[in-house]
N, C-alpha and C positions, 0 to 999 in steps of 0.2 A: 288680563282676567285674574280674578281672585283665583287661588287655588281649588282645589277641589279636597273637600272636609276628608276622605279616607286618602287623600294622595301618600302623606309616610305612611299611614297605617301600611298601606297594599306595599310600596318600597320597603317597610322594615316585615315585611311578610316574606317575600323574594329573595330575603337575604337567606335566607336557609332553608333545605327542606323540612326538617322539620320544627316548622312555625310553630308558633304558638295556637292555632285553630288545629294542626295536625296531632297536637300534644291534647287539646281540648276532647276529639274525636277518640286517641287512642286512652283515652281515660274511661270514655263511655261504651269499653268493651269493644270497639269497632276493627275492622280488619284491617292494614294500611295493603293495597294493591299498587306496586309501581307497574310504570311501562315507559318505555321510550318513542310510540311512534304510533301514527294517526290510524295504519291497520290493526292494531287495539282497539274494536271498541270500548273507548269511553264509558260509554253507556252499561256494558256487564260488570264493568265493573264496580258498579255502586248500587248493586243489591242491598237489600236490606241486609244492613250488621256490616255494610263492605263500606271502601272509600277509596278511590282512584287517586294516586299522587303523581303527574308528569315527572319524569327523571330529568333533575338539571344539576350542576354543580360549582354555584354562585360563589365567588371569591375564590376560584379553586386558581393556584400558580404554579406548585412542582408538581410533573407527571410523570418523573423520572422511573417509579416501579412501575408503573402502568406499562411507558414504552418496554421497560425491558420485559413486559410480558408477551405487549402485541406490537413492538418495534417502533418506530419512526417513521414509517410509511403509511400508517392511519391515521384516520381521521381524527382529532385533537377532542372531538366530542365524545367519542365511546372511549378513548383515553381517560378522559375529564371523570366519565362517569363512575369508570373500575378504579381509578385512584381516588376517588370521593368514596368508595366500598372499602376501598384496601381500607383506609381513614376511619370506617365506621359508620359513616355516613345515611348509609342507608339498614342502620341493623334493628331499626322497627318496624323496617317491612315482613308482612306475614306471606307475602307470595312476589313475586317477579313474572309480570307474563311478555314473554319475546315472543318476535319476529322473525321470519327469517325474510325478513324483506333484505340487508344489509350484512354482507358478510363482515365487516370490520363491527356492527353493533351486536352483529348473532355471537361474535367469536368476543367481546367483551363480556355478555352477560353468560359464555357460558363458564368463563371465570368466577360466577359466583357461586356455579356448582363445584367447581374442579380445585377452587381453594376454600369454599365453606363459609364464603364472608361472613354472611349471615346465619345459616345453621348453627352456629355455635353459641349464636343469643335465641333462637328460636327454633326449638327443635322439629316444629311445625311447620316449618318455610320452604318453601317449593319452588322451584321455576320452572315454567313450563311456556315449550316452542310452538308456537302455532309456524305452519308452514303456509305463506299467503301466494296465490297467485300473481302470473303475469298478466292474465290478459282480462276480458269481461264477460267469453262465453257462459253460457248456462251451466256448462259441465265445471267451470272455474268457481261460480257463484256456489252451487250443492257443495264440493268439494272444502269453501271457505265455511258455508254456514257448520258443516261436520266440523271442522278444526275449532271452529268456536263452541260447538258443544262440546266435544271431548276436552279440549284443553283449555279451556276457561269455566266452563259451566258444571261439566262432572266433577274436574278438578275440586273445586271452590265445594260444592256439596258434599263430595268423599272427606276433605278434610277438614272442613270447617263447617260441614253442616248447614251451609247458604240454602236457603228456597229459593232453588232456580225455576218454578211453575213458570206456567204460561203468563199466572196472574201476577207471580211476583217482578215478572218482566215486564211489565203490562205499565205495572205503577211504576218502574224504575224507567221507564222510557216517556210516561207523562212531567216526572220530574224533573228529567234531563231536558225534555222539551220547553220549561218553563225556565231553566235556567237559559238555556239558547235564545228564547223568545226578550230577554232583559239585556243579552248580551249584544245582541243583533240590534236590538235599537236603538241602546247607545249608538254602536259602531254606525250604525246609520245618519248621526247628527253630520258626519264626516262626509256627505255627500251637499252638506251646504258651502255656499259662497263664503260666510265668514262664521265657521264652526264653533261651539262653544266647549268645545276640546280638543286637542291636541294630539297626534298620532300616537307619542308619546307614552300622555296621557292612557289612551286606549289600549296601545301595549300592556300597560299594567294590570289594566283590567281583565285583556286577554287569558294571562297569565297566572294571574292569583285566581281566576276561575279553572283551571288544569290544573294548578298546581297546589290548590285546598279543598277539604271534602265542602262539597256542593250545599249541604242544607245549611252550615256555618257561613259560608262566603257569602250567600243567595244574598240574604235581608242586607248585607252593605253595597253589594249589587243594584239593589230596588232601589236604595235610599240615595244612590249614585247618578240613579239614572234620571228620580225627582227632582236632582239636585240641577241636571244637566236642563232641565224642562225650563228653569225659570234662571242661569248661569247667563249672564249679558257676556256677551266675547266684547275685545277692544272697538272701537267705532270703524277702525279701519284694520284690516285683514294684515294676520304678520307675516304672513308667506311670500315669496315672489311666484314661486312655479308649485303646482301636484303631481306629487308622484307614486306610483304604484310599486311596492316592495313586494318583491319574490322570488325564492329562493330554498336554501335547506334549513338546517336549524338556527332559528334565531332565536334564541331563551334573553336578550340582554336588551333589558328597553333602554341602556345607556347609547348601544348603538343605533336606536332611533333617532336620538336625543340628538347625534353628531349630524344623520342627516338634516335634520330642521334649524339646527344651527347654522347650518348651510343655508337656510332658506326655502329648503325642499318639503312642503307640506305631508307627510307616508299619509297617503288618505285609503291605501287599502294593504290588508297585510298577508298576500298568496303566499307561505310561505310556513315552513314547521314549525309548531306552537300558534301559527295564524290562526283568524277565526272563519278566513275564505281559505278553505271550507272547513268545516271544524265547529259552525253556530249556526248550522240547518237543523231545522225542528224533525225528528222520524215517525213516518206516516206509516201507519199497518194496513194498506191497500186490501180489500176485497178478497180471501182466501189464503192470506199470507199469517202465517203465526206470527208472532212478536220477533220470535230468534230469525227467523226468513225475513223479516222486514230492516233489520239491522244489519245480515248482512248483505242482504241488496241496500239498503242507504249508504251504505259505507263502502263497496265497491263504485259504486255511482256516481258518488261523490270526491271521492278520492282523485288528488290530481300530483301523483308523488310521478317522478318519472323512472321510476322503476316497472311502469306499463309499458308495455311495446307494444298491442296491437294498433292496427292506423287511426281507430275511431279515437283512440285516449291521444296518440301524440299530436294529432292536429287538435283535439279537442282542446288542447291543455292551450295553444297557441290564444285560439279563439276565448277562450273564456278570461285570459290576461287583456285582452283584446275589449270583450264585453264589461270586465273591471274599470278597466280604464276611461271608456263613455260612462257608463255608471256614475263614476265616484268621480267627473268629468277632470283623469290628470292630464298633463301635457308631457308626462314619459316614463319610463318602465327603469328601473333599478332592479338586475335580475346578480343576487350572492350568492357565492359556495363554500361552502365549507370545505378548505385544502385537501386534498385526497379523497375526494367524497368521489366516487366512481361514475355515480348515476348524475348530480348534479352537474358535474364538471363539463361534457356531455350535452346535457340541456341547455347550459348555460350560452355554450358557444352555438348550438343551434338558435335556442330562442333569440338572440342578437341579431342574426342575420334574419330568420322571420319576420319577426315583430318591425323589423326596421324597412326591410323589402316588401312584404307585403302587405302588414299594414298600417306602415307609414308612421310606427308609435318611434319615436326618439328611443333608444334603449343604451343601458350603461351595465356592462357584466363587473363585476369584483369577486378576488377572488380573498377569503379572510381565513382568520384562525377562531377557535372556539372563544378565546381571550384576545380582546381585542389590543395588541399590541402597535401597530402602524398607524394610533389614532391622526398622526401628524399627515401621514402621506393620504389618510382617506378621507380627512379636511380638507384637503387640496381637491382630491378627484372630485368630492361632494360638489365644492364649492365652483368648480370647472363645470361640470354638468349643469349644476341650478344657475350659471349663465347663459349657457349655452344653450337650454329651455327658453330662458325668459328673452332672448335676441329671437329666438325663431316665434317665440309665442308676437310682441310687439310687432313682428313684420305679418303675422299671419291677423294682425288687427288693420294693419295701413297705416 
């Protein structure tokens, strides 16, 4: 296949956070809002005058001050993040809103309070913890939507004067919707026989939609997805086997890249920075305001295994499970990020599930934020998309 016309644009976009569209938005007076993680919504974040930036830390290699702040027993990604701050990195952010989903991500950012990364370029910069629940009771859901008004919603109005109205959320949720509805149909081409994009590919796309403000990105979004309408793929398909990627932080479409190398088609991407789930459109249901609809979409939805109660952890099995006929693969590739507490966990769960009961071939890896071992996870890749394609052939006659 020919390439696709913004393919570097979107690569020399990823290459830092702030991009040339991020530099475009903070020109036009706009707020820059980071966050690390899918209990964020998205969506508050890009009130009028505001802009959502995903936190990554592209080309990052020594994380020497990081560890000696939070040791060598954490995870390489909240590492990655506070030495990409120590660096400067992130000193056009107007606000930081956390989580306390992760104690090795809560206990990074709250180094941006406790050494000033940022405050000292912006004396208006704030971070603020939203505390997310475990489970998906009614009493979980009130207690989420209050944390997202106070700490994202008041916040954002006290200091910067944002219109948080009903109505201002109203429009910031039909544009979010719009941007999900171009996102999701691309990703959708990934359910044909011989697709006229690449996992890869749609990585990119994922990505430079989280990680650029939205009204800038959108229009090369559209033009991407025109493009894909009338894009002929090769006459015969380059994949041997489909496979379903899921997992914790994957911010690096290079590690897409190595499994299709392999042979292994990632035709869906369950997994943080993914678009399953992450490019469902938000419905305001029958008596629900705007802010009660977001955060019921967003606990809902949400498939982090940081849930414990029984409906989310068998639900999360099934729904890899229903990816998988979907986007019809022939096995699961479930990643962790080294020291990740919650994935680490899932991971060895989800293996013996998915493989016991319902018969999906499944391959756990366990990686670093930077991917160093490219040599030995060539190998596993390339072990795995054999050992699909032997059982898929025999499962033909």
């Amino acid at each position: 296949m020919r390439d696709l016309k913004h393919r570097v644009f979107f690569e020399r976009l990823l290459g830092d956070v702030k991009n040339e569209l991020v530099d475009e938005a903070l020109a036009e007076g706009k707020k820059a809002l980071g966050y690390s993680c899918y209990y964020v919504p998205e969506v508050l974040l890009n009130l009028d005058g505001c802009f959502s930036v995903r936190m990554r830390a592209p080309g990052i290699t020594d994380i020497s001050i990081a560890t000696y702040y939070m040791s060598e027993k954490t995870c390489m990604y909240s590492r990655s993040l506070l030495e990409r701050a120590i660096e400067g990195g992130y000193n056009f952010f107007d606000a930081l809103i956390s989580t306390e989903t992760c104690g090795m991500m809560h206990r990074a950012h709250e180094h941006f309070e406790m050494l000033n990364l940022v405050r000292d370029c912006n004396e208006n910069f704030f971070v603020s913890h939203i505390d997310s629940p475990f489970v998906t009771k009614d009493y979980a859901l009130k207690h989420y939507e209050r944390q997202l008004k106070n700490h994202i919603l008041t916040k954002l109005s006290e200091v910067y004067g944002t219109d948080v109205s009903d109505e201002a959320l109203r429009s910031a949720i039909e544009k979010h919707n719009e941007l999900c509805r171009v996102v999701s149909e691309i990703g959708a081409y990934r359910k044909l026989e011989n697709p006229p994009l690449t996992g890869y590919e749609f990585h990119l796309i994922e990505l430079v939609s989280e990680c650029c403000p939205h009204d800038l990105i959108l229009p090369y979004l559209k033009e991407t997805l025109e493009e894909l309408k009338t894009r002929k793929p090769d006459e015969k398909p380059w994949y041997r086997v489909r496979v379903v990627l899921a997992g914790g932080e994957n911010d690096d479409p290079e590690f897409t890249k190595l499994i299709e190398d392999a042979g292994a088609f990632v035709v869906a991407d369950r997994y943080c920075f993914g678009s399953l789930p992450g490019r469902e459109e938000i419905e305001i249901r029958e008596g629900e305001t705007p802010l009660s609809a977001v955060a019921r979409h967003y606990i809902e939805t949400n498939q982090c295994p940081r849930f414990m109660n029984p409906e989310k952890v068998h639900g999360r099995k099934a729904y890899l499970k229903q990816l998988a006929e979907e986007y019809h693969a022939d096995g699961l590739i479930v990643q962790q990020m080294k020291f990740c507490e919650y994935w680490e966990y899932e991971r060895m769960y989800c293996q013996h599930v998915m493989e016991e009961d319902y018969g999906l071939p499944c391959m756990g890896i366990e990686k670093e934020y930077v991917n160093t071992s490219v040599g030995q996870l060539r190998t596993r890749f390339q072990a795995f998309t054999e050992s699909l394609e032997i059982k898929k052939l025999a499962k033909e006659g």
